[in-house]
Every structure is written in C-alpha cells, then in structure tokens.
C-alpha positions in Angstrom: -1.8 -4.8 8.5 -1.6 -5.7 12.1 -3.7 -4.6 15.3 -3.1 -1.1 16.6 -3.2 -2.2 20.4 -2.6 -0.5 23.3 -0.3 2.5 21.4 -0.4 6.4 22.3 -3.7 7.4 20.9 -2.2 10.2 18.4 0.3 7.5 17.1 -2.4 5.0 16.1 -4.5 7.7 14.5 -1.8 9.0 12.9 -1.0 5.5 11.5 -4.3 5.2 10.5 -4.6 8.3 8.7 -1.8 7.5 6.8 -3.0 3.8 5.4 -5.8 5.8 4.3 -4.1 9.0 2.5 -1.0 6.4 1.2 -3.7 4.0 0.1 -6.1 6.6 -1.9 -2.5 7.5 -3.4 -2.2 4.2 -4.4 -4.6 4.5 -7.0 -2.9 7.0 -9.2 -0.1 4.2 -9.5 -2.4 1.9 -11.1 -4.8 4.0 -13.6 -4.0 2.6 -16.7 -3.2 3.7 -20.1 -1.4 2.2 -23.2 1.5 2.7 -25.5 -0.3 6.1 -27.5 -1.4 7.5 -23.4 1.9 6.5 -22.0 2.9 9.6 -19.5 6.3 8.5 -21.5 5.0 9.4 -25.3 5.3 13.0 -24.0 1.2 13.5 -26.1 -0.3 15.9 -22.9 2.7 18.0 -22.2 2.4 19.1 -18.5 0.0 16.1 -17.3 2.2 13.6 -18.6 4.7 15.2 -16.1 2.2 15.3 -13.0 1.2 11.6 -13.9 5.1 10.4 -13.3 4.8 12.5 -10.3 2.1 10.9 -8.9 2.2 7.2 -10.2 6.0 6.6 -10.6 7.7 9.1 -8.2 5.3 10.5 -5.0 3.2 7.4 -4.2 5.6 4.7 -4.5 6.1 5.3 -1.2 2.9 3.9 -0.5 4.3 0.5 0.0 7.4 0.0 2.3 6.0 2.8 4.1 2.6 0.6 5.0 5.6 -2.6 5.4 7.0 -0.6 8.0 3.9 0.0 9.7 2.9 -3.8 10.0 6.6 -4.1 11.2 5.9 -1.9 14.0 2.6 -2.5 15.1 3.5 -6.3 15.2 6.9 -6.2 17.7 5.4 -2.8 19.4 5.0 -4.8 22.8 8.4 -6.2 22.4 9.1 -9.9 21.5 8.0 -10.8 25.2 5.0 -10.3 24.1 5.2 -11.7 20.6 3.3 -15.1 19.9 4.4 -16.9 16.8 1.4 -19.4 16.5 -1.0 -16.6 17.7 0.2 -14.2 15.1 -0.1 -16.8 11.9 -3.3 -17.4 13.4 -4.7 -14.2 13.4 -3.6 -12.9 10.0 -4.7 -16.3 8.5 -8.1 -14.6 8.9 -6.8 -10.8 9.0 -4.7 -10.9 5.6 -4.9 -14.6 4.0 -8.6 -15.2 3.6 -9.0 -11.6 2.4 -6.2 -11.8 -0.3 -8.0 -15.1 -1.3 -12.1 -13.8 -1.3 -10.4 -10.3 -3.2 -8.5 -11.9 -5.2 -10.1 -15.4 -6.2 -13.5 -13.4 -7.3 -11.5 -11.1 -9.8 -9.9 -14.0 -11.2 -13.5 -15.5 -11.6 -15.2 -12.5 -13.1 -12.3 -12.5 -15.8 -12.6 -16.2 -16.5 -16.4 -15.4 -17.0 -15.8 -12.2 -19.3 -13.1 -13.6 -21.2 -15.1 -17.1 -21.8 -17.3 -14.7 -23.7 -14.9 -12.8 -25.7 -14.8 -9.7 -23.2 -11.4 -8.4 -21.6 -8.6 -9.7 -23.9 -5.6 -7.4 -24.1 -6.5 -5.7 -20.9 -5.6 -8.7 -18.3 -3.6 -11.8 -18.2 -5.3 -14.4 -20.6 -6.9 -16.8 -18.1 -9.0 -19.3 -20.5 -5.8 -20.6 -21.9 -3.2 -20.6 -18.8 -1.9 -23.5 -17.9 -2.0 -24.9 -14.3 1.2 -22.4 -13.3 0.0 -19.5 -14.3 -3.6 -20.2 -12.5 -1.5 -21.3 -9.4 0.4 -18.0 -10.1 -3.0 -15.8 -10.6 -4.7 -16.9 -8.0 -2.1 -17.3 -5.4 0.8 -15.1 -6.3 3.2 -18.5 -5.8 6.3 -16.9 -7.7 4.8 -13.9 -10.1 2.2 -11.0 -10.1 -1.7 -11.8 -8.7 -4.7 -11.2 -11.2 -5.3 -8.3 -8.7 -2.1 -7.0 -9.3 -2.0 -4.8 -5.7 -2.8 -7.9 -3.8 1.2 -8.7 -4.3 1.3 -6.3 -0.8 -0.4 -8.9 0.9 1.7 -11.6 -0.4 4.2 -10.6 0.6 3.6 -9.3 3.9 2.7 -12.9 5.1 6.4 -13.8 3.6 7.7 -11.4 6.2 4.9 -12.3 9.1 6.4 -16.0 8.3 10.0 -14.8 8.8 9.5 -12.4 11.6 11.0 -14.4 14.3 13.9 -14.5 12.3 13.7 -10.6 11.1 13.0 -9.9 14.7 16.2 -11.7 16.2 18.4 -10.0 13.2 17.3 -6.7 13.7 17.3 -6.6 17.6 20.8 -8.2 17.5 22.4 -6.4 14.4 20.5 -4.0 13.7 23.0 -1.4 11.6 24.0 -4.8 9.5 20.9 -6.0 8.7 19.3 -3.0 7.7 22.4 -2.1 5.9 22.0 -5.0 4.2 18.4 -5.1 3.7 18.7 -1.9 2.3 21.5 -3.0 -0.2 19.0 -6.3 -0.9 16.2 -3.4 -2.1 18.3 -0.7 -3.7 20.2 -2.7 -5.8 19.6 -4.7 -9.1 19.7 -7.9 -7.2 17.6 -10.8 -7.6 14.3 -10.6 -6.2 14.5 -14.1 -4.5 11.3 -15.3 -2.7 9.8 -11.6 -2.9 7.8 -9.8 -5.4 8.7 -6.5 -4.1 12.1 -6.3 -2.3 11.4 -2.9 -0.3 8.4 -4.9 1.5 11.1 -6.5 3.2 12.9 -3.4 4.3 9.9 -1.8 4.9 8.6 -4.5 7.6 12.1 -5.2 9.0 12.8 -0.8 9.8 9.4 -0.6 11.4 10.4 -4.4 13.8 14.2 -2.8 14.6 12.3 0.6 15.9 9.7 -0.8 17.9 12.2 -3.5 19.9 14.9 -1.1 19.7 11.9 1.1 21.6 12.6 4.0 19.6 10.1 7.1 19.6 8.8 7.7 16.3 7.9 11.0 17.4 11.1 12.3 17.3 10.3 13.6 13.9 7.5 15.8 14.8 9.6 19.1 15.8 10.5 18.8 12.1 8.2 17.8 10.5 7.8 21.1 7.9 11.3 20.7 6.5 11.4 16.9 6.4 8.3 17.2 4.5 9.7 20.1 2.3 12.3 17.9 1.5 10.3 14.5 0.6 8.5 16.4 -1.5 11.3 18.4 -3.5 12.7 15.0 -3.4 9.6 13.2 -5.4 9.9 16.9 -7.5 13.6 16.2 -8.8 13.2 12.5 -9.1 10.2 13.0 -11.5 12.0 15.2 -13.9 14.6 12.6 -14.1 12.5 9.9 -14.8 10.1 12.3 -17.5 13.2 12.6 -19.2 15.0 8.8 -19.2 11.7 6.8 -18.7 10.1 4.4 -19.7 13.6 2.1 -19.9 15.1 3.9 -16.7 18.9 3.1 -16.8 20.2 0.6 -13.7 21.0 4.3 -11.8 17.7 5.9 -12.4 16.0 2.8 -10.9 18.0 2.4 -7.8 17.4 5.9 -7.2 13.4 5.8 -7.5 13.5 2.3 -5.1 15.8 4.8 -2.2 13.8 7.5 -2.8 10.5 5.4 -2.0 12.4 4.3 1.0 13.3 7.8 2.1 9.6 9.0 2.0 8.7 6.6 5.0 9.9 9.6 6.9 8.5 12.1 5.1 5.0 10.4 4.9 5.3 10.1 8.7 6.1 13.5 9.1 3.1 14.4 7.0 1.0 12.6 9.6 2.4 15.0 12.2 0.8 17.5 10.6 -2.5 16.5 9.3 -3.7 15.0 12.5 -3.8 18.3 13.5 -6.6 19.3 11.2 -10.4 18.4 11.5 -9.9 16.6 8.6 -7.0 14.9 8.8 -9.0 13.2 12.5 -12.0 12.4 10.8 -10.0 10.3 8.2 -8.1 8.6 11.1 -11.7 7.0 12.2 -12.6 5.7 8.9 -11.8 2.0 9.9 -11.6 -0.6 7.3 -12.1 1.7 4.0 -8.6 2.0 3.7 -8.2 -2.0 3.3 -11.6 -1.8 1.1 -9.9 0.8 -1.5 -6.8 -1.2 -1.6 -8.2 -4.4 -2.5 -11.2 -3.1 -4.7 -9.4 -0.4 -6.7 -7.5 -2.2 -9.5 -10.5 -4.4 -10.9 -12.7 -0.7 -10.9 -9.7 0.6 -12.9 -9.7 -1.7 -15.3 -13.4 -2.2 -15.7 -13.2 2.0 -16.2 -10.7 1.7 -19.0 -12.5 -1.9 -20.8 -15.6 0.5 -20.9 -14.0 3.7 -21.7 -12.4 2.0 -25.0 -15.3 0.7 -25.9 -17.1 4.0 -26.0 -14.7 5.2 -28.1 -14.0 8.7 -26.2 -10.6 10.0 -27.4 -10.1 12.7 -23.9 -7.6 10.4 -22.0 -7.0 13.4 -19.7 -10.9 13.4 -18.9 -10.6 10.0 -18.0 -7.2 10.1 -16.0 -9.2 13.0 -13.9 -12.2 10.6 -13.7 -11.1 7.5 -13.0 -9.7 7.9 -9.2 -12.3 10.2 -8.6 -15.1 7.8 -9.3 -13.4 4.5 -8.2 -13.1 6.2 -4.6 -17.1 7.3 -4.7 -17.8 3.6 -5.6 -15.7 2.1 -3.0 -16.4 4.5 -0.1 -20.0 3.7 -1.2 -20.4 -0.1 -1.2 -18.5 -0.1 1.9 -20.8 2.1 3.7 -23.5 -0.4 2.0 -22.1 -3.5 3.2 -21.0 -2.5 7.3 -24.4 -1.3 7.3 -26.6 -4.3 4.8 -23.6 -7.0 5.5 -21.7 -6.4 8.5 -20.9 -10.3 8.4 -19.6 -10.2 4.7 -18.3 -6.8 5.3 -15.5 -7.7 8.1 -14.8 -10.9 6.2 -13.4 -8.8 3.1 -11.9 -6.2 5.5 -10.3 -9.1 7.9 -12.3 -7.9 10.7 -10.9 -4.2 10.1 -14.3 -2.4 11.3 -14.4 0.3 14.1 -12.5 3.1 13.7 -12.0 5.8 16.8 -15.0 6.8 18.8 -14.1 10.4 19.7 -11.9 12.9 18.0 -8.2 12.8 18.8 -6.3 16.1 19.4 -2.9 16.3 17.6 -0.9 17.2 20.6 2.3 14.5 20.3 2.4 13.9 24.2 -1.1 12.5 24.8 -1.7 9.8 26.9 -2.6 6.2 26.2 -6.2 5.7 25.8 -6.3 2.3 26.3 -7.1 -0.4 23.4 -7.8 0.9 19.9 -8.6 -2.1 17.9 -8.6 -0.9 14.1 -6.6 -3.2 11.5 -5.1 -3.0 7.6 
C-alpha cells in the first residue's frame, strides 16, 4: 500500500504482479454461501474440497503477505530516509480517504436497500444499529467494516501509525520481535488493537528486511521447490480442515494462521517465476486495478448472491463458478471506464494508484534500477 520508489525494476513489477494475482485470490475467500452451501456440509463432494482450498487454505496468504509488502516498500530507503509526518500525510489520501469513499457508500447503499425491506439476512442490520455499531460499520473503530475486506486497510494505518516504533524494534531486536510477533499471530491470544493479528507480522517481516538490507531475491534460485512446497503445504492443510472444519480445534487454527505466514515465501517465489512470462509482465503494468478489485469485490459478491436467491436457482456450483468470474469482468470494466470517463474520481478511489509500467520488464533477477516507478496499493 505504499509507493514503489526508486526499487530494481523486476522487484517492483514482481510486487506488483503479486497485489494483483493475491488480490483476484482474494475473492474466492469471500464468495458467500450459507448453512445448506457450507463447503463444510460436505453437499458437492469434490468442490466443497477445492472451495476450502481456495477460500480457507491457499489465499489466506493474501493478507500478511500484502502487510509485508507495505512493510518493505515503506523502510526500503532505510529510516534515513523515513519521514513520519510525510508518511501519515501521504496515506491520509493514499489509504484513509479511499477506505472512507469505499466504504462509507456501501454502508449508504445498504441503509437505502434495507430502509426498503431489501438485504436483511445478508449484511449487518444497519436501520436499527445503535450509534457503536455505525461508528463500528463505517469506521472499523473496534469490529469488522460493512465492507468486510476494508479491515486490511484498517489495519494497515494501525501499523503505518506504529512504524516508528515497529521500525526501532525490528532494526534493534529483530530475532525477538519477530519471534514474538509471530507468537502474538499464531497463538490464541487476544487480538488487542488489531482485527487481524498477522497484518502485524506481515508489516513488521517486510520493515526488519528492508533496514536489515536483506535481498529478497535470495529466493529466486529456488523458487520451484519453495513453491512445490507452499503449495503441498496449502494441499495437506485443506484436508485437515475439510475434515475438522467448520469449529477448527485451537491446533487446527494456529496451524492455518502459520501456514498463511509461511506462504509469504512461497507467493514471492511464485513471482520469480511468473514475471518471466508475457503474461505474468503485462499484469505487473495493470496499475491501480488491483486496489479497485480489492475494494469493489465484496459489495458485487453480495449483490450476486441477494439476486441469485431471489431467482430462486438451486445450482450453487454454477454460481460459485460464476460469481468471481463475473465480479472481475465488472470491476476490470468500470475501472477502464472511469481512468478513461473520470480520471479525477478514478485516482480518488484508487488513492492516486494510476500508471502502471511503460515498457515490458524482462524477468532476469539482476536488472538494473530504472529509475522511479511510481505505482501504489
């Protein structure tokens, strides 16, 4: 969620391509379903297994692996150049305003559908909430937003607050904090000021390797087998939780939060590979779609099931297919429509994340710098 400035230009599209891929990823988690389509009841035999895969096992790395991303990018220059004021500045209008516009009109549409009898059952009630469940709705003050992804964005600008702090633990203690931050994340502790406890981690891993100056390429020579192995990982932790879920014992659920940890690696060894395909480049120059999908996905979702119920269609494996598929053709859609019809409104509700890469970038891990590449998530 932080600028991409002045970094080796295979490392910053290789971030880029991976906000995108994690990001579309994303979506799976959030398709809905209820108690009868629960991947859980065990109703479509082999898809209920792929649906834990997908949702509950292989993109939950989607999140700390994105925290450790904005972790990087923001101490990348080292704390010399790190400016506090500049930095709460910057994401005021970057990730605050954005979260707010995002998240503020979805909690207006619902007011509007459920003041006429529409939606009930499917979101939050929001006619009848008192004043700390709006405060909680619409700003995420101590529970989930109405735009229930938005909680990323929450609590990135938790850490952004703390990161002179983070960055002074980490660079000092490193082993110890993350040890401990790690603990903090794993374990059934409380979740304290955070909503999701491996954002922490997530932001903190990616600070301690960019001022400990670590090259995150070290990976690449390995990249097959560390992928091999995130993915068998995912593989194994799906069965167990197809077979426990959906009450996963205390064990079951410390396992699934390391596991999402563990894939930071694997995602970024993914990336190693990709960004040597012409298609993995051309999504690494896709700009602010990735930040456009996240936002917009989980009011399509639910709009998709509100109207699917109401049809009446009993095929819930046509509309798990469906639903991702046709969420992503809407969103790549209106944002093409609004850079190009509303540039203005367009960077406002991507926090200014426009341009993407001008020219293809080769996947060869020792390229030189090419100068600024301003692309934000």
């Amino acid at each position: 969620m932080t600028d991409i400035v002045d970094i080796d230009a295979t490392v910053s599209a290789r971030i880029n391509l991976m906000r995108i891929v994690l990001i579309s990823g994303i979506i799976f988690v959030h398709v809905p379903y209820d108690p009868a389509t629960s991947p859980y009841a065990g109703t479509f035999g082999g898809l209920d297994w792929l649906r834990v895969f997908l949702a509950d096992s292989l993109f939950r790395i989607g999140v700390p692996c994105l925290s450790a991303i904005s972790g990087y990018l923001l101490f990348h220059r080292g704390l010399a150049a790190f400016d506090y004021r500049k930095t709460l500045r910057g994401k005021a209008s970057t990730i605050l305003l954005p979260f707010l516009l995002w998240n503020t009109a979805f909690l207006v549409l619902v007011y509007a559908a459920q003041s006429q009898g529409i939606g009930f059952g499917y979101l939050p009630d929001v006619v009848h909430a008192g004043p700390r469940d709006w405060m909680n709705l619409a700003l995420a003050v101590e529970a989930w937003p109405i735009n229930i992804p938005l909680y990323f964005l929450r609590d990135l600008l938790l850490c952004l607050v703390l990161s002179p702090l983070i960055a002074f633990a980490v660079r000092r203690y490193p082993r110890i904090v993350l040890a401990l931050m790690l603990a903090y994340a794993v374990l059934p502790l409380p979740n304290g000021i955070f909503l999701k406890k491996s954002i922490l981690f997530g932001f903190s891993l990616g600070a301690a390797l960019a001022l400990h100056r670590v090259d995150i390429r070290h990976l690449d020579r390995f990249a097959v087998p560390v992928v091999a192995a995130a993915l068998a990982m995912a593989v194994l932790l799906s069965f167990a939780l197809y077979a426990y879920g959906p009450d996963f014992p205390a064990w079951l659920d410390m396992l699934r939060s390391l596991a999402a940890i563990a894939g930071i690696f694997g995602a970024w060894a993914l990336s190693a590979l990709l960004i040597r395909t012409g298609t993995g480049r051309a999504l690494s120059r896709l700009g602010g779609l990735s930040f456009w999908i996240f936002c917009g996905h989980y009011p399509l979702l639910i709009l998709f099931w509100m109207v699917w119920n109401r049809l009446g269609i009993p095929d819930y494996p046509l509309f798990y297919a469906a639903s991702p598929v046709l969420a992503l053709t809407i969103l790549v859609s209106t944002h093409a429509a609004a850079r190009r019809f509303a540039p203005g409104l367009s960077a406002v509700l991507t926090g200014r994340r426009m341009g993407g890469q001008k020219r293809p970038v080769a996947g060869h891990p020792q390229m030189k710098p090419a100068g600024s590449i301003a692309q934000r998530r």
